[in-house]
KOLKEKE-212640 format. One line per field, with one value per residue (C-alpha): residue number from 1; residue in three letters; x, y, z. Coordinates in nm, 2 decimals, padded with zeros to 4 digits. Example, Ala and Ser with C-alpha at 12.3 -4.5 7.8 and 13.67 -1.06 7.14 Angstrom:
REM residues 2
i: [1,2] $
aa: [ALA,SER] $
px: [01.23,01.37] $
py: [-00.45,-00.11] $
pz: [00.78,00.71] $
END
This chain:
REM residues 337
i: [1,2,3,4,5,6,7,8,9,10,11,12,13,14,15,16,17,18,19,20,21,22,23,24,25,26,27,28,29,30,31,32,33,34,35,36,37,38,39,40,41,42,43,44,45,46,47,48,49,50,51,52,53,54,55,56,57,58,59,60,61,62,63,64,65,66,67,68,69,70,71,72,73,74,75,76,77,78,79,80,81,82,83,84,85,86,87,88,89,90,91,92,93,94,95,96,97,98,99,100,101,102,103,104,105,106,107,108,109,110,111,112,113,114,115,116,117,118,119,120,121,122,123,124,125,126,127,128,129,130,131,132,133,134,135,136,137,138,139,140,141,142,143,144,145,146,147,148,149,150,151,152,153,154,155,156,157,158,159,160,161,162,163,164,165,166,167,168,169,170,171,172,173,174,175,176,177,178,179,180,181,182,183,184,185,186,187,188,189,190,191,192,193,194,195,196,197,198,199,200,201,202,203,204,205,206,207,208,209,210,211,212,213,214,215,216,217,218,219,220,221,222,223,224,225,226,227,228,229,230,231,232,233,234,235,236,237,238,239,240,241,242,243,244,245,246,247,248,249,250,251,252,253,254,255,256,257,258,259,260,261,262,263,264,265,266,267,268,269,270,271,272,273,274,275,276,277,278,279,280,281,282,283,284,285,286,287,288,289,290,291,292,293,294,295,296,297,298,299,300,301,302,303,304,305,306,307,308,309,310,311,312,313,314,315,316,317,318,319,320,321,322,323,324,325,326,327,328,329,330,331,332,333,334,335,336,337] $
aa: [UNK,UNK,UNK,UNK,UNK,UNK,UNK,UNK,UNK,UNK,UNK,UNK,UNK,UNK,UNK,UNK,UNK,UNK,UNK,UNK,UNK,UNK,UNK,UNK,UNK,UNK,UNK,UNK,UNK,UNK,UNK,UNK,UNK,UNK,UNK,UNK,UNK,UNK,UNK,UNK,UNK,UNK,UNK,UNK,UNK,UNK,UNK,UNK,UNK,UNK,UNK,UNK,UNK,UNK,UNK,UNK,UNK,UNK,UNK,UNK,UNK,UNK,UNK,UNK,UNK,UNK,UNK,UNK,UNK,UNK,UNK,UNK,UNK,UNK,UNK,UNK,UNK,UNK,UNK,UNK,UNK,UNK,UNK,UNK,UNK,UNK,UNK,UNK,UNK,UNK,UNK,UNK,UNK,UNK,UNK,UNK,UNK,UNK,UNK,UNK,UNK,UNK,UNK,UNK,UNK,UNK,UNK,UNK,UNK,UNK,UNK,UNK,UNK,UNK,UNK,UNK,UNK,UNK,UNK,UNK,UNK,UNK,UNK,UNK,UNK,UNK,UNK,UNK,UNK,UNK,UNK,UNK,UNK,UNK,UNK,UNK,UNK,UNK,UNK,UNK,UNK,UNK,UNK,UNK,UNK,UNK,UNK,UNK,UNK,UNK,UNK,UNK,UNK,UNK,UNK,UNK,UNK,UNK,UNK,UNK,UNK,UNK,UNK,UNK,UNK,UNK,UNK,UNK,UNK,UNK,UNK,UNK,UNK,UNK,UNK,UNK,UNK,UNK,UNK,UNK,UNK,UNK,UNK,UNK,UNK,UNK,UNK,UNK,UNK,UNK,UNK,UNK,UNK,UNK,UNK,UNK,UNK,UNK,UNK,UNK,UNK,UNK,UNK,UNK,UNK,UNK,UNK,UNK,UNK,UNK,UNK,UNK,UNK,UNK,UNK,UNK,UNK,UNK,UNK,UNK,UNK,UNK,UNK,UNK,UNK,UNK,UNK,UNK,UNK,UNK,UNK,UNK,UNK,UNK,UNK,UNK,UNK,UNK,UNK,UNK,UNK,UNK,UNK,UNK,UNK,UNK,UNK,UNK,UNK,UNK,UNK,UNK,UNK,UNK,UNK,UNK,UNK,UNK,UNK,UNK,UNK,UNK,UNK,UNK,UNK,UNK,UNK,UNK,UNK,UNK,UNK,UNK,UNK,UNK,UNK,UNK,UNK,UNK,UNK,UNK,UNK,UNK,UNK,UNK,UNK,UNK,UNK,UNK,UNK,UNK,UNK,UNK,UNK,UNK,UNK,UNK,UNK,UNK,UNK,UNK,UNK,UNK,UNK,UNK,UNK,UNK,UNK,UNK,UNK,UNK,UNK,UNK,UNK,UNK,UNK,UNK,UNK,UNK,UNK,UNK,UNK,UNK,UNK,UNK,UNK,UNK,UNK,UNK,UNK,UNK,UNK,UNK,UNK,UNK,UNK,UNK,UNK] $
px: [-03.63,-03.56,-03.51,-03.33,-03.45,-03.13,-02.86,-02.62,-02.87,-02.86,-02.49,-02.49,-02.77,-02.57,-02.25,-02.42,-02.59,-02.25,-02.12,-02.39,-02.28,-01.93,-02.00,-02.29,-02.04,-01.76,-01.91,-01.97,-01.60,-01.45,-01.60,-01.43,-01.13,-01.09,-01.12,-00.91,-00.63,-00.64,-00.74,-00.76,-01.10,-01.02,-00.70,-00.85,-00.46,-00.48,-00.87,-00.67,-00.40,-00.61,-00.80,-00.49,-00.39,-00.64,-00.73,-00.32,-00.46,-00.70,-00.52,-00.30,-00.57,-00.73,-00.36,-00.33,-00.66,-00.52,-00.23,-00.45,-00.68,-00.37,-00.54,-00.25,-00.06,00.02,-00.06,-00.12,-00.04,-00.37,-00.54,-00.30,-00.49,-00.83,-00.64,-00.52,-00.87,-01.06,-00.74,-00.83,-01.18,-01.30,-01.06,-00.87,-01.10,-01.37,-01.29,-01.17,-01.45,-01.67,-01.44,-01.46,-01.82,-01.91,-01.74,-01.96,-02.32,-02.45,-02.37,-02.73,-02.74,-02.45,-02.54,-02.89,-02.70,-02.41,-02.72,-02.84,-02.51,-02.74,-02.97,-02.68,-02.58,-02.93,-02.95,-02.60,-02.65,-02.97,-02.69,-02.42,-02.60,-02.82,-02.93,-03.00,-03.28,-03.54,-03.84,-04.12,-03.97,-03.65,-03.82,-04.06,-03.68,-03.57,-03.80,-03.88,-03.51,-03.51,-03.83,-03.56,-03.33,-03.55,-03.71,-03.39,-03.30,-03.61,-03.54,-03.86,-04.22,-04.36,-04.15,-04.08,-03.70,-03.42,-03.09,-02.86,-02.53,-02.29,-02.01,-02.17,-02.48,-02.36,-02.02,-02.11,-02.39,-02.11,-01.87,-02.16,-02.22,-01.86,-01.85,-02.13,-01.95,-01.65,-01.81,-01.96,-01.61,-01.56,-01.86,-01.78,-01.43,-01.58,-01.38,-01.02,-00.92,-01.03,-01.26,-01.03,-00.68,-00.89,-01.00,-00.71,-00.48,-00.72,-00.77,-00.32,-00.33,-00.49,-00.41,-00.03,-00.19,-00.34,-00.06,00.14,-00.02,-00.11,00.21,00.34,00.14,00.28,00.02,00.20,00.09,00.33,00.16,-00.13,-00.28,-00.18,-00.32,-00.41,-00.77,-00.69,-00.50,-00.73,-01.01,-00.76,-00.71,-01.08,-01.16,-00.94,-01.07,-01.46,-01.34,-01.12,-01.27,-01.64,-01.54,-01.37,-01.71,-01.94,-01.72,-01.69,-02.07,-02.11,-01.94,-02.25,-02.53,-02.63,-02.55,-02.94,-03.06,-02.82,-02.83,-03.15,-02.98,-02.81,-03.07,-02.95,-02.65,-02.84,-03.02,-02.79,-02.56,-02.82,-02.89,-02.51,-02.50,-02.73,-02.55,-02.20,-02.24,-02.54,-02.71,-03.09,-03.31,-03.55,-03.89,-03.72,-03.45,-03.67,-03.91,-03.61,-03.40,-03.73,-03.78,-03.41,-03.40,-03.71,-03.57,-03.25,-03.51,-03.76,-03.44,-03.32,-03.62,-03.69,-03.30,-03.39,-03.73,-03.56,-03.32,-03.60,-03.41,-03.37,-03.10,-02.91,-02.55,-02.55,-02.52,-02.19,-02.33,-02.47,-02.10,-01.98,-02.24,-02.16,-01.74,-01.81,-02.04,-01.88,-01.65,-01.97,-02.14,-01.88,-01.98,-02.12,-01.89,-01.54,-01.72] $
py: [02.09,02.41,02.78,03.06,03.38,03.59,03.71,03.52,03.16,03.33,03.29,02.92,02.83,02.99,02.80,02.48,02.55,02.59,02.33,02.10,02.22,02.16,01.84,01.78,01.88,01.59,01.34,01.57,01.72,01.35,01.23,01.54,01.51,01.13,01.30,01.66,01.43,01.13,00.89,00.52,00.44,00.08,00.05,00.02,00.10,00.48,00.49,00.44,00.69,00.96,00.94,00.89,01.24,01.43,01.34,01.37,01.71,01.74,01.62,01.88,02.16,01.99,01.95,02.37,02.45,02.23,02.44,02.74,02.69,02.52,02.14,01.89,01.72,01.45,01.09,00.90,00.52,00.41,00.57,00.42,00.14,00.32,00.57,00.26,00.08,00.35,00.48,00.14,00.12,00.48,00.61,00.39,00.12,00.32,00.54,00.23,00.09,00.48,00.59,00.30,00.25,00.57,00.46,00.24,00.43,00.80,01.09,01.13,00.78,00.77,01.08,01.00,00.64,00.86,01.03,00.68,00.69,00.85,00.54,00.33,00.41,00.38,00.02,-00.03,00.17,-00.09,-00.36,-00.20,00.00,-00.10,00.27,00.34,00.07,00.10,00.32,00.35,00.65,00.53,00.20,00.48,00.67,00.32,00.21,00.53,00.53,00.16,00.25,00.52,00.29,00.03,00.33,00.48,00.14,00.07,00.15,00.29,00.34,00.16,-00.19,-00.19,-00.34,-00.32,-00.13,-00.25,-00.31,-00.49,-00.28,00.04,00.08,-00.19,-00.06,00.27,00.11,-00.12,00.19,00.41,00.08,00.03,00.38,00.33,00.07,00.25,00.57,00.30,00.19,00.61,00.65,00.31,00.47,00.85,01.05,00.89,01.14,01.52,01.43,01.68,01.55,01.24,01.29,01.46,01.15,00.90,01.08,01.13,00.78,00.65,00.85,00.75,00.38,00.39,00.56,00.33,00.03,00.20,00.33,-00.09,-00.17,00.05,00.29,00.70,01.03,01.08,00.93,01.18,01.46,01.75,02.09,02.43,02.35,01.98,02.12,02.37,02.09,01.87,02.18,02.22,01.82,01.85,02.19,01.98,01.71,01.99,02.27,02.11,01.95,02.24,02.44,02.14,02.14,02.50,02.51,02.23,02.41,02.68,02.46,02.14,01.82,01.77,02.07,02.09,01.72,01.72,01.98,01.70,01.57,01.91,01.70,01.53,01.78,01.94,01.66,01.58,01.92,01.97,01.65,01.77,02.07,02.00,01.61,01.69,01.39,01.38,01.39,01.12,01.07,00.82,00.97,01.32,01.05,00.85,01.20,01.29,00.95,00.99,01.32,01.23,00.94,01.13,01.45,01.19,01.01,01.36,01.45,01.29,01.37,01.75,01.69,01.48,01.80,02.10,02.18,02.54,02.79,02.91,02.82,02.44,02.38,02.26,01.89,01.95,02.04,01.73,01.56,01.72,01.66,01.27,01.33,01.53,01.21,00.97,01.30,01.33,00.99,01.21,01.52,01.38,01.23] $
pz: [00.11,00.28,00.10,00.17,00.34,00.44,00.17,00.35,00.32,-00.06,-00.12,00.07,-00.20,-00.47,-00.37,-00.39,-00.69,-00.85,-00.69,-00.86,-01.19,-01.14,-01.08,-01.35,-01.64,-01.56,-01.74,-02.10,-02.00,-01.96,-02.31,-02.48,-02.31,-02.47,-02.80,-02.72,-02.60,-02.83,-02.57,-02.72,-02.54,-02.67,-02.42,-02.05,-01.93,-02.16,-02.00,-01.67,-01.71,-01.82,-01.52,-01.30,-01.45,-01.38,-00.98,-00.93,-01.03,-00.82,-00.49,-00.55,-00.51,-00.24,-00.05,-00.15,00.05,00.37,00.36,00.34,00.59,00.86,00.85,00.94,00.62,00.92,00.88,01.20,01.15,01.29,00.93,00.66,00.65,00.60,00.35,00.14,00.18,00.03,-00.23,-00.35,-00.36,-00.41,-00.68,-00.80,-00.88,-00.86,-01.13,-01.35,-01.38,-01.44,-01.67,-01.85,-01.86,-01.98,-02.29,-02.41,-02.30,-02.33,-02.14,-02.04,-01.93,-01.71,-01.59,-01.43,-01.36,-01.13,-00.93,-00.81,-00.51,-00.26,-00.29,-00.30,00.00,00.18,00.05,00.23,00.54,00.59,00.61,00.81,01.06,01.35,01.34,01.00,00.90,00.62,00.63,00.42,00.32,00.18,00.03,-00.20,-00.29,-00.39,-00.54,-00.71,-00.80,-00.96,-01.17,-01.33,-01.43,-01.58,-01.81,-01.89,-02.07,-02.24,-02.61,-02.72,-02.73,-03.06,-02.95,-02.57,-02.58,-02.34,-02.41,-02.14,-02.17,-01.91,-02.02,-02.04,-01.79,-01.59,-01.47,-01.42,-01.18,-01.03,-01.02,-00.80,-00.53,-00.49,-00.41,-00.18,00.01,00.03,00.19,00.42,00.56,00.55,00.85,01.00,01.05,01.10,01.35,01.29,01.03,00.88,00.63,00.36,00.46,00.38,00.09,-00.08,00.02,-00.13,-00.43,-00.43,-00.37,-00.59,-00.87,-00.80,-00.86,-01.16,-01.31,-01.21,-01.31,-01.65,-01.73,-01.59,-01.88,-02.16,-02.14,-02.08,-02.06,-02.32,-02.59,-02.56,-02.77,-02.59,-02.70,-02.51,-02.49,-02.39,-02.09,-02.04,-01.99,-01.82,-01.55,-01.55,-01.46,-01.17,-01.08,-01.04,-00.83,-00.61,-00.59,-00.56,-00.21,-00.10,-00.19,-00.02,00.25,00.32,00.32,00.56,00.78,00.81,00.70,00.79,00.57,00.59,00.43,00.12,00.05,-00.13,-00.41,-00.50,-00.78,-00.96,-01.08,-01.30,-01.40,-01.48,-01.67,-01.90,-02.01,-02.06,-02.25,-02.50,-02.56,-02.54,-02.67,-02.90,-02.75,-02.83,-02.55,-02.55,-02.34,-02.12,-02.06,-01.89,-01.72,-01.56,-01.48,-01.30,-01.10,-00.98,-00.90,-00.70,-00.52,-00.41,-00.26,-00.12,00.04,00.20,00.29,00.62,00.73,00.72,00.85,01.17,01.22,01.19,00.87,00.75,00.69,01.00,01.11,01.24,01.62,01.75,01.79,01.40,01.35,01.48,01.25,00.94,00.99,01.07,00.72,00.48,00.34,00.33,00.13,-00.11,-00.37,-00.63,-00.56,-00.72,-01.03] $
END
């Protein structure tokens, strides 16, 4: 993992640094925001809405930076298939199944559990790409990985059990390997469509959906809490889902993919510790031994990427370029959480 040495590198490092926060505190903001806005957590179709809210939300920030920085709103034909696909898959039913899981488990647990998408996606690329096979490397991130989640659901020291629940642990995990698929079909398809224009219409998309199948099943916005620090945390939800990419992205654009992606394992650093303050969890030994195994896999799993592309600081080549737009979408699991 490469460090800074020029104020500019400085600024990248603090950009991502925030960005990792951003996206750490989603989890603690999205179990307030069930209580600030009176969200039955018992009705899946109010779960559904909520969520539907707040990435309509974000689309819409994401759709102001396009405008900003002149990318095309234009749809070719040829990508409405691949918009639907993953409108579908990575938001829609995606966040159906995340939101509802971290109902029924800890903040701290689905935290660490939402850092597992980079190994996710190795397990997949393995399948799907001639190119991307297993190394000894990525088998010690995995496996690294998979010791975190069996010791984040033991339930203590004096009687070893198991604290795993289908509805809780389980979904999230579900939730973070359907996203992994889904940002397979994203770099099967690289190349067809900007990665943001992308990304802003899945996220529109599939908000649209699962309003509209929420609100189909009697489920409104309407019959919300709504208060100024609701909205206020409302805003801010959709503010980490559209303002995190635009960061990521806007740093891709002077570093390589390689040599940020290993800051990832701040996000669940950084959700745990914002779990304990803001959900008053308790941290337990587990929980710091499995946060540590994860963070670990997702650094060990980066590692040889940057060490492949002599990673350090300066501005990415124009192939690099190339690399990190066909990227940036297959990147951005973890980033809209």
């Amino acid at each position: 993992m490469a460090f800074p040495k020029k104020d500019g590198d400085v600024f990248v490092l603090g950009s991502i640094i925030l960005a990792t926060l951003l996206w750490g505190s989603a989890i603690p903001s999205i179990k307030i925001g069930y209580g600030l806005f009176g969200v039955d957590t018992g009705d899946v179709l109010s779960v559904i809405v909520f969520a539907g809210m707040r990435f309509l939300l974000a689309s819409m920030l994401i759709l102001a930076f396009m405008a900003i920085r002149g990318i095309s709103f234009r749809i070719e034909r040829s990508n409405i298939l691949l918009i639907a696909a993953l409108s579908v898959m990575q938001t829609s039913l995606h966040y159906v199944l995340f939101y509802n899981g971290i109902i029924h488990t800890s903040g701290i647990k689905a935290t660490i559990l939402g850092g597992l998408g980079p190994v996710a996606l190795v397990v997949m690329s393995h399948f799907a790409f001639r190119n991307d096979r297993m190394n000894a490397r990525k088998v010690l991130g995995i496996a690294t990985g998979f010791a975190g989640i069996v010791i984040l659901n033991l339930s203590g020291l004096e009687k070893i059990g198991w604290s795993f629940s289908i509805w809780g642990e389980g979904l999230i995990l579900l939730a973070t390997f359907l996203s992994g698929f889904a940002n397979i079909a994203v770099k099967k398809a690289h190349g067809k469509m900007h990665p943001v224009a992308l990304t802003a219409y899945q996220m529109l998309f599939g908000a649209a959906t699962m309003l509209a199948v929420g609100m189909m099943g009697g489920a409104s916005p309407a019959k919300f809490d709504y208060s100024i620090g609701g909205c206020g945390l409302l805003l801010y939800m959709a503010f980490i889902s559209g303002f995190g990419f635009v960061v990521w992205f806007t740093m891709l654009q002077r570093v390589n993919v390689s040599r940020i992606s290993a800051y990832k394992f701040l996000i669940p650093v950084f959700g745990t510790i914002l779990s304990v303050v803001f959900l008053a969890e308790r941290l337990r030994w587990n929980h710091v031994v499995a946060l540590g195994l994860v963070s670990a896999s997702i650094i060990v799993i980066n590692s040889g990427r940057a060490a492949k592309m002599n990673a350090g600081w300066g501005a990415p080549s124009s192939s690099e370029k190339q690399s990190n737009e066909s990227q940036t979408s297959t990147e951005n699991d973890e980033q809209r959480i």
